[in-house]
N, C-alpha and C positions, 0 to 999 in steps of 0.2 A: 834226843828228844827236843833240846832247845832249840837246835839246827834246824829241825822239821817246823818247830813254831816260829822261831825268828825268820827263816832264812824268806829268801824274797821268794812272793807269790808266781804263779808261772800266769803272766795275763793273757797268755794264747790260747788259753783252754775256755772253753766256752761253759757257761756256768746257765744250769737251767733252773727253773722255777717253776713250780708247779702252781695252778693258782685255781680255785674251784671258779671265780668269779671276777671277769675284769670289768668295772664299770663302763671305764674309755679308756681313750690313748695317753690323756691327761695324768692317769692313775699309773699308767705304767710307766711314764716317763718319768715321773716322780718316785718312783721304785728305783727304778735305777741309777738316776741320783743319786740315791741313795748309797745304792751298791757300791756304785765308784767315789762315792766320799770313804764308805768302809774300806776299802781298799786303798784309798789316799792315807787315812790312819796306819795300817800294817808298814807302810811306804817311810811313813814320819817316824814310827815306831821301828823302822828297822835302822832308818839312818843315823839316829840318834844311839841305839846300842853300837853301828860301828863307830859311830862318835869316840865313845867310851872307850870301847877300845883299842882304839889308834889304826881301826881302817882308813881305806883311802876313802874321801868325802869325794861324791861324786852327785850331779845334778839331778832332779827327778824326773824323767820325762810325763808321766803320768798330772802333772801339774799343768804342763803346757797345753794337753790336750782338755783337762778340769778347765784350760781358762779358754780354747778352742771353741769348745763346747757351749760354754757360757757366751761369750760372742756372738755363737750361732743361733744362741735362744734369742738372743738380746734383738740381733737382726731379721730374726724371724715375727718377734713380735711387733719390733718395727714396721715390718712388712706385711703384716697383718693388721695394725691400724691405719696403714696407707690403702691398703686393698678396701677396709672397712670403710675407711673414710671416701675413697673412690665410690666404691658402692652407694654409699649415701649420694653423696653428688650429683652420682650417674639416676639415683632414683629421682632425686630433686625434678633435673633437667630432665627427664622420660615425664614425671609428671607436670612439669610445664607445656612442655612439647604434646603431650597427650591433652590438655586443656586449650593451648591454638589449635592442635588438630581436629579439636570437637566443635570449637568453633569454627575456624575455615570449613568442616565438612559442614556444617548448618546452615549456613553461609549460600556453601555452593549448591545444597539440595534447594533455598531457598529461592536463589536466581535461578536456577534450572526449572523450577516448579513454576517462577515468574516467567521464565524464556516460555518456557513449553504454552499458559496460558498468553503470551500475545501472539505465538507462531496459531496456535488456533482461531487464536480471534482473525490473525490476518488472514488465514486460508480461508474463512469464512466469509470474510470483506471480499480477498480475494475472489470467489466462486460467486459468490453474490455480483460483483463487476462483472466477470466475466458472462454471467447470464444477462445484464443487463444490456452490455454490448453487444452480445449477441442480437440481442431485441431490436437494439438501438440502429446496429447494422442491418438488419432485415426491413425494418421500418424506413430507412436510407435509402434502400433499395428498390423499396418499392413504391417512395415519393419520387427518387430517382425515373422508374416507370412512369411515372406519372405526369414528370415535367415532360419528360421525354415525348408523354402521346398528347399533353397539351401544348409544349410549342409546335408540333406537327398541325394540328388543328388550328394554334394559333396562325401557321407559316396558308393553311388553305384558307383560311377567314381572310388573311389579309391578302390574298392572292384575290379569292371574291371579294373582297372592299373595291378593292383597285380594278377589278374589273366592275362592278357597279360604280365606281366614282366613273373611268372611266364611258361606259354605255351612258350614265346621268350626265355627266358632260356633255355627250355628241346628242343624247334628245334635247337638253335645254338648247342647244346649238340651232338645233331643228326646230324645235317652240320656236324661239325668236326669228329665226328664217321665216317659218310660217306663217308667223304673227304679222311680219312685216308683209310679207306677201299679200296676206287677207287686208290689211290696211289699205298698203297701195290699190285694191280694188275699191275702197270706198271710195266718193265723191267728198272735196275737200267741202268740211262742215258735215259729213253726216261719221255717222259711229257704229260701231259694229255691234250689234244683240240679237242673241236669238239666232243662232248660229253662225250662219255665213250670210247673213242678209243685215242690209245696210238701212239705218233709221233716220229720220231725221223730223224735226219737232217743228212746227211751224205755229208763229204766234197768231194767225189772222181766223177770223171766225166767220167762217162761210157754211151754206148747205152742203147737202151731201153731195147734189151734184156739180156744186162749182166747186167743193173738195174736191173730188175725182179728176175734175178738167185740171186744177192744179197740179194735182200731182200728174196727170199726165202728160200737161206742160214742160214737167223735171225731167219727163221719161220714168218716170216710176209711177208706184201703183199705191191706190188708197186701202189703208190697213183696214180689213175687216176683221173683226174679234172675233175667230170664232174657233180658239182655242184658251189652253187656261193661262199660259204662259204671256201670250199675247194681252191679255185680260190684266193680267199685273202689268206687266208693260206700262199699258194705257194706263191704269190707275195710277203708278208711279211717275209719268208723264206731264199727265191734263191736271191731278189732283181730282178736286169737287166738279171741273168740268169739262167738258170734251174739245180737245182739242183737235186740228188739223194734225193728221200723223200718215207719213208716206214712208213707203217702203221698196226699195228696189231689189228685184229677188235677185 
């Protein structure tokens, strides 16, 4: 009976537990702690009666794995406020990063919103030029036309200049030819009036008919008034009174 209490535990055998209710993992792990500290105890408790009586003392292994074990929590929770702390961190930096990213996106929708109204404005300038030029060109085009039919008109005006300069040349050429011509038929001292017939003024105050003998003296002939031209003439002539006036037809 003592044998069956003392003796060492068989730790191969798997030992169950019935449990109506686990909270968490937390509770079981601390359960079993527990277990294998009880079992630590039977371990002390048994090496201690071989103590007594003069068994061989031999080492526990069940200790190494209690201090295995312990290590393992130890590093686990280490690893767990690194992880935690990670987390934290990584939260920090995600909500930094998420604060420039709201920005730069605002940012960007803001110049894009600015891009998009000066691309509108300029298509609108743009389309507004492009009509104008159009305008501008047709209008060009048809001053164009325009120079085009006025130097043509200008090229036959000055074509008729130059032939009326021309033609006015050769009749003044001709006046003066003529003029001379009709001259040379005057007698020197008399003048030309009244068309092609030749005047001349005489200062001497005689009758009618030793007027006539004079002038036909000259070879010419005594002016009779009896037109209206002639009538100036004479007026222009004699003045207030009548003078001696010959004419050779």
């Amino acid at each position: 009976m003592s044998s069956d209490i003392c003796g060492e535990p068989d730790l191969s055998k798997k030992v169950r537990y019935s449990r109506k209710e686990q909270e968490d993992r937390g509770e079981w792990e601390q359960r079993e702690v527990d277990i294998y500290e009880s079992t630590d105890d039977i371990r002390d408790n048994d090496t201690n009666f071989q103590a007594h009586e003069g068994g061989p003392q031999t080492q526990s292994p069940p200790s190494v794995q209690k201090g295995s074990f312990r290590c393992a929590t130890l590093g686990l929770r280490v690893l767990c406020l690194l992880m935690l702390a990670g987390i934290i961190i990584l939260s920090i930096c995600f909500g930094w990063n998420k604060s420039e990213y709201d920005k730069l996106h605002n940012s960007y929708i803001q110049f894009h919103d600015k891009v998009l109204d000066n691309m509108s404005q300029l298509q609108s300038s743009y389309d507004t030029l492009s009509e104008n030029n159009s305008d501008i060109q047709e209008e060009v085009k048809k001053l164009k036309e325009k120079i085009k039919d006025v130097t043509g008109n200008m090229s036959q005006l000055q074509s008729r200049y130059d032939k009326l300069s021309k033609n006015h040349s050769q009749l003044q050429e001709e006046v003066k030819k003529l003029k001379e011509k009709i001259e040379e038929k005057c007698p020197k001292g008399w003048k030309r009036r009244l068309g092609c017939s030749c005047y001349i003024k005489s200062c001497e105050k005689k009758l009618c008919d030793e007027s006539w003998k004079a002038c036909q003296y000259k070879g010419a002939d005594l002016v009779m008034i009896n037109s209206k031209e002639e009538q100036v003439l004479g007026s222009r002539t004699a003045g207030s009174e009548f003078w001696l006036l010959c004419t050779v037809p």
